[in-house]
N, C-alpha and C positions, 0 to 999 in steps of 0.2 A: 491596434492589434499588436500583442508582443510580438519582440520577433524569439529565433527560437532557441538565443543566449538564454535569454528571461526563462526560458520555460524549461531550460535543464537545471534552470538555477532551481525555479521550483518543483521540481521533483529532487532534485539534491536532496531537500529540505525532508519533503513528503518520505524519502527513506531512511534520511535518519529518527523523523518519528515513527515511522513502522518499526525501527530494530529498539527504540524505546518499548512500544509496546511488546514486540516481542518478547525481551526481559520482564517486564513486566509478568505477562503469561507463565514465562518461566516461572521464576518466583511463583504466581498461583500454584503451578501444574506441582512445584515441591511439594508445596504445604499442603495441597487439598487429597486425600488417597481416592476419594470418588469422582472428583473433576480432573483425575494427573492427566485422561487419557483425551479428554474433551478438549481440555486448555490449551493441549501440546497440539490436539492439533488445528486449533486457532490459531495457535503460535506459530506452527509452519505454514500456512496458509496468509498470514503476514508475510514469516519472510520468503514465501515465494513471491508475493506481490516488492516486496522490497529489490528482490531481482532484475524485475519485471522495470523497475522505477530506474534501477541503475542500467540495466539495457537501451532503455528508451533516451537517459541523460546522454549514455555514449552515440546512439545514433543521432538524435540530434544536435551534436557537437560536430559531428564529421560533418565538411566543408561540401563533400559530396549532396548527403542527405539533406544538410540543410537548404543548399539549391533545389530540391524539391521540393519543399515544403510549401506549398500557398498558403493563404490564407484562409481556405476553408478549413486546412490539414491542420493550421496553428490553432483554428478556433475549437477544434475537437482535442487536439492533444489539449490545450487547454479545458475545457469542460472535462474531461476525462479527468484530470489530476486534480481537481476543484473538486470533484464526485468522490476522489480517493481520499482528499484532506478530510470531505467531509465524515465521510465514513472512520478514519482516523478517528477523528475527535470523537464523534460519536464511541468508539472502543474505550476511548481515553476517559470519557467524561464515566462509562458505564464502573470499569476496573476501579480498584484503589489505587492511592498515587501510586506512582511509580518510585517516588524517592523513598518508600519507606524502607526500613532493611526487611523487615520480613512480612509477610501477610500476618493479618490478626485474626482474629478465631471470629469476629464479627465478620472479617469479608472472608470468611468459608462458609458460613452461616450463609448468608447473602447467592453461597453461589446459584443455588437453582432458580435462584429470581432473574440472576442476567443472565444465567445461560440461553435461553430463549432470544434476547435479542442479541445479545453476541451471534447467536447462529443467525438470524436476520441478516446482521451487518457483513459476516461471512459472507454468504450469499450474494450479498452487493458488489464487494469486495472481487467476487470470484466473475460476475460480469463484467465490471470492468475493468479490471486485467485482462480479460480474455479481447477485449476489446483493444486495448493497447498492443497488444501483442500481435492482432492483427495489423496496428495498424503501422508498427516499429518494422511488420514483412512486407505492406504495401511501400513504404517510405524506401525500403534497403531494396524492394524490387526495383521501384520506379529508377533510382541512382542508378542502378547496374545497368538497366537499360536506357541509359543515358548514355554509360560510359563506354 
């Protein structure tokens, strides 16, 4: 079982590839005039989960929260940000790179084909954040009623 240094480490990680993708989007959301509205808000719906990521790394740093954590708590924060990565890559793999400077006229072309599963992985995405989120309020209750 990590403990739950490991698991802010990995979501550290897991938000700085969300704010990748989020640029990413961006970039889409310039270039495309049919997709700007769709993209952006893919793109916010990353970096609300990116939020969501840096919330959860500060809760489970504090010395407090972290005494509450069992092992159940670590085995789901963990699966939860496993399910986020995956979902990541999954965005990552659909988009064009990220390092290129501008989109090309072949991935606007492209866009009504991923937009479909982009909105899928949205959807994922919007589960389980809502799922950390309950559980970054279960973790900060359980601490306060400790203390």
């Amino acid at each position: 079982m990590a403990d739950p240094f490991t698991i802010a480490v990995s979501v550290a990680g897991l938000a700085s590839l969300g704010l990748q993708l989020a640029d990413t989007l961006n970039k889409y959301a310039g270039s495309a005039v049919d997709s700007k509205d769709r993209a952006q808000a893919i793109r916010e719906d990353i970096n609300l989960a990116v939020q969501v990521f840096k919330t959860l790394e500060t809760t489970v740093r504090n010395d407090a929260n972290r005494a509450m954590m069992n092992d159940d708590s670590q085995k789901l924060v963990q699966e939860h940000v496993k399910q986020c990565e995956t979902i990541f890559f999954g965005i990552q793999k659909i988009l064009p790179r990220s390092d290129a400077k501008s989109i090309r006229t072949r991935d606007l072309i492209r866009w009504p084909l991923i937009e479909p599963k982009l909105e899928l992985l949205r959807g994922n995405l919007e589960k389980v954040k809502t799922t950390l989120q309950i559980l970054i309020n279960v973790i900060i209750l359980a601490a306060m009623s400790e203390g």
